[in-house]
N, C-alpha and C positions, 0 to 999 in steps of 0.2 A: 504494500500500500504506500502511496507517494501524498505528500497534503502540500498545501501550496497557498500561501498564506497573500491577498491581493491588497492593494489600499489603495479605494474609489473616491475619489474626495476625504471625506472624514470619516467612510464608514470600511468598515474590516470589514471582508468576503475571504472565506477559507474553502478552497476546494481540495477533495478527494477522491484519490481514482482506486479504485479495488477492482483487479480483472480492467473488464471494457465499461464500467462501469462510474460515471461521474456524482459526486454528490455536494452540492454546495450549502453552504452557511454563513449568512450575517453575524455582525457583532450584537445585532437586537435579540439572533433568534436562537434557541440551547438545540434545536434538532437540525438533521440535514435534511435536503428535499433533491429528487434525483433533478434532471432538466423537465420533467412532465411537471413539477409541481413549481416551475418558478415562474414569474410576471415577464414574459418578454415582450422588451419593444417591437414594436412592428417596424418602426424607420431604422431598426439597426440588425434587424433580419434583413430587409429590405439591402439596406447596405453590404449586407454581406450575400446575399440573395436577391440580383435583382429583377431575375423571372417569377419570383412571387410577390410582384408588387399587386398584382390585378385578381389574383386568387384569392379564395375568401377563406381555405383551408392550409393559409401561411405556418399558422401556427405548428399542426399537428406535420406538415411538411417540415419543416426547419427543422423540426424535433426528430424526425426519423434518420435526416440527412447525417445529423450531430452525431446519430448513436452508431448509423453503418461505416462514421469516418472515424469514431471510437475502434469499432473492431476491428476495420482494417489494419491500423497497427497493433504491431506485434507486441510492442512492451509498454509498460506500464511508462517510462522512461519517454519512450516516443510519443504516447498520448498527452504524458506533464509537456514535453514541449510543445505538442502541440494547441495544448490549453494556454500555454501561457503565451506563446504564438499570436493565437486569436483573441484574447483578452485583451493583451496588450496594443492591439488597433484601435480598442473602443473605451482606452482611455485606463485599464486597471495596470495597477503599477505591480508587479511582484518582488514579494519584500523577503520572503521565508520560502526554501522549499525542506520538506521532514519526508524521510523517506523510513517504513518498517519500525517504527516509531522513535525512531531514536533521536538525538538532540538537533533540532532545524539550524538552517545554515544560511546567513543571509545571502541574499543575490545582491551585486553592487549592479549600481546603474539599473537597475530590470532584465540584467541579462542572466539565464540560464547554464550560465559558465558551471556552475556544479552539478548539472546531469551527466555530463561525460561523465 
């Protein structure tokens, strides 16, 4: 398991990938929620998707996309980069990666220098 600790303005976002399998958490909220259970922009799907501007099934599409680009890689390793990849266009900054629970490591600049 990799956890990846993001800062959005003033609020904490912690992600976690077990297997193909994403879970994120606010600083407000004590549980995790997969991608099925979070608030997504539609202009920042859109941004990242922009043949679903006109579909009225954005949402549940976006979400299918997320999880078969989940599986396609192989490690858990290449999913954190690719989370933090993607995050990091829409403004989250990554501060922490924890990897099998052991002591998190800052990342300088937002760069993912400690996956290797």
């Amino acid at each position: 398991m990799i956890g990846i600790i993001f800062q959005f303005g003033s609020e904490v976002i912690e992600v976690r990938i077990k297997d193909s399998t994403c879970f994120f958490r606010t600083s407000q909220f004590q549980n995790y929620a997969t991608i099925d259970g979070l608030k997504l922009d539609k202009l920042g799907v859109i941004k990242e998707f922009p043949d679903l501007k006109d579909n009225s099934d954005w949402r549940k599409i976006s979400i299918e996309r997320f999880k078969k680009k989940m599986k396609e890689l192989k490690t858990e390793k290449e999913q954190a980069s690719y989370v933090i990849e993607d995050l990091s266009k829409f403004g989250y900054v990554p501060k922490y990666l924890q990897r099998e629970g052991h002591r998190p490591v800052r990342l300088w600049n937002g760069k993912p220098s400690s996956l290797q």
